[in-house]
Residue, then its C-alpha position, 0 to 999 in steps of 0.5 A: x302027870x308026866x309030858x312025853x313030847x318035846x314042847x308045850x303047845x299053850x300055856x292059858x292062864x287065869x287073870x285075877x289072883x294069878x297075874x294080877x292081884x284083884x281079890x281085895x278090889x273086887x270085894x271093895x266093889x262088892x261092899x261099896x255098891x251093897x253099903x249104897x243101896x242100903x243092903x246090911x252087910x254080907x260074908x267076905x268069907x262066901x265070896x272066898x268060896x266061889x272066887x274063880x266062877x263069875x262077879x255075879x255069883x261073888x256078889x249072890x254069896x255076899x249078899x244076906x239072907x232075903x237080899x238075894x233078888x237084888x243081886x242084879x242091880x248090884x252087878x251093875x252097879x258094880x260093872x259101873x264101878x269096876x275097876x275105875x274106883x278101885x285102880x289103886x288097888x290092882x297091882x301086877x304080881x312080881x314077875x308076871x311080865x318076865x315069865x309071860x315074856x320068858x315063855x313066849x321067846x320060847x314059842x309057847x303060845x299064851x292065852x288069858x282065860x278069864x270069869x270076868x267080861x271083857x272090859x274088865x279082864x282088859x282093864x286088869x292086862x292093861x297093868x301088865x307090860x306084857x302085850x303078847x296073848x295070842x288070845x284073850x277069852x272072857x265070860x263074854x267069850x264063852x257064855x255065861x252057860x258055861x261058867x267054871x269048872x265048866x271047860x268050854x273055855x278052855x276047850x275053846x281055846x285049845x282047838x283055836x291052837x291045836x293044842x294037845x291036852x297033854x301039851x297045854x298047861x292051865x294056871x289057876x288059883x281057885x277050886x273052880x279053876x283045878x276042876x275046869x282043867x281036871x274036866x278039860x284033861x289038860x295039865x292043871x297049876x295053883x298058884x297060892x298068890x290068889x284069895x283061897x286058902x292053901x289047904x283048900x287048893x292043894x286038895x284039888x289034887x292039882x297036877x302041880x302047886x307053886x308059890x306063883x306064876x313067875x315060879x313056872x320055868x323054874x318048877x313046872x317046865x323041867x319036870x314036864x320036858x325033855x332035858x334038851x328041851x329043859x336046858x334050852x328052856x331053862x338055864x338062866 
């Protein structure tokens, strides 16, 4: 997908498995609360396979067969937990601060976009040093009837800035997350810093696939803008 104008009106971005890394914290959780209540162990594996949609589908596809209606309980249980217990695991990926930073100097409005609910999400941005979202949306935000690829968020957040689908870029690390910008017809990036395999990602066809966030300036912007606009962007 080629960008014909001279600027990216937003950049939204995912949270978990883009900015910060919350794969291995979750599913700690996940096991920790099912391991109380008793419950046999589940598959680490199907919760690969739903990263990027809601906690509470994670924890339905962790859960064994014949288990499946006390998924509930277990997310709040897990909602009590998360991330208190677990904050030694959360870390920012390298530089997440710096990118985030490098767009906004750029006048680049910076949404976070996350399948969490709010405290959560708040929790995970509160790691990075970064303070300068123009806009923060949870599951809170936009429903839980509208989970991803569902693009509600999305859409959302692109009327609130005006933003153009062909001048907004998603950054995502998971299946749900390419097939959410693919249905909001914005420019779609994986990044590989999340849980999901790689092969499976880049068969999403995303419209650009890069190692991780931080790789965005060097790798996305020139070839979606204009020279002048890339050597301002750009050049060190």
């Amino acid at each position: 997908m080629k960008h014909e104008s001279e600027k990216i009106d937003l950049v939204i971005t995912d949270v978990g498995g883009v900015l910060v890394k919350t794969d291995e914290a979750i599913i700690t959780c996940i096991q920790r609360v099912v391991s109380e209540k008793g419950i046999p162990n589940g598959s680490v594996e199907a919760i690969h396979n739903v990263f990027g949609v809601s906690i509470q589908d994670y924890i339905r596809a962790y859960l064994p067969i014949g288990y499946e209606e006390r998924a509930d309980e277990c997310y709040r249980d897990f909602r009590r937990i998360y991330p208190s217990q677990v904050l030694h695991l959360l870390r920012p990926f390298e530089g997440v601060d710096e990118t985030l930073e490098y767009l906004k100097s750029h006048g680049i409005h910076i949404a976070a976009l996350s399948c969490m609910r709010q405290n959560e999400m708040e929790a995970n941005l509160a790691l990075l040093r970064f303070r300068g979202f123009d806009a923060k949306f949870s599951i809170d935000d936009y429903g839980e009837e509208h989970k991803r690829p569902d693009p509600e968020g999305l859409l959302r957040l692109m009327k609130t800035f005006e933003a153009r689908p062909e001048a907004t870029i998603y950054v995502g690390d998971t299946p749900s997350d390419i097939q959410m910008a693919k249905n909001a017809k914005v420019i779609s990036v994986a990044v590989t810093t999340g849980a999901i395999n790689k092969a499976l990602l880049k068969g999403e066809n995303p419209d650009y696939f890069v190692d991780s966030f931080r790789d965005i300036p060097r790798e996305v912007l020139p070839k979606l803008l204009d020279l002048s606009y890339k050597t301002r962007i750009c050049s060190p």
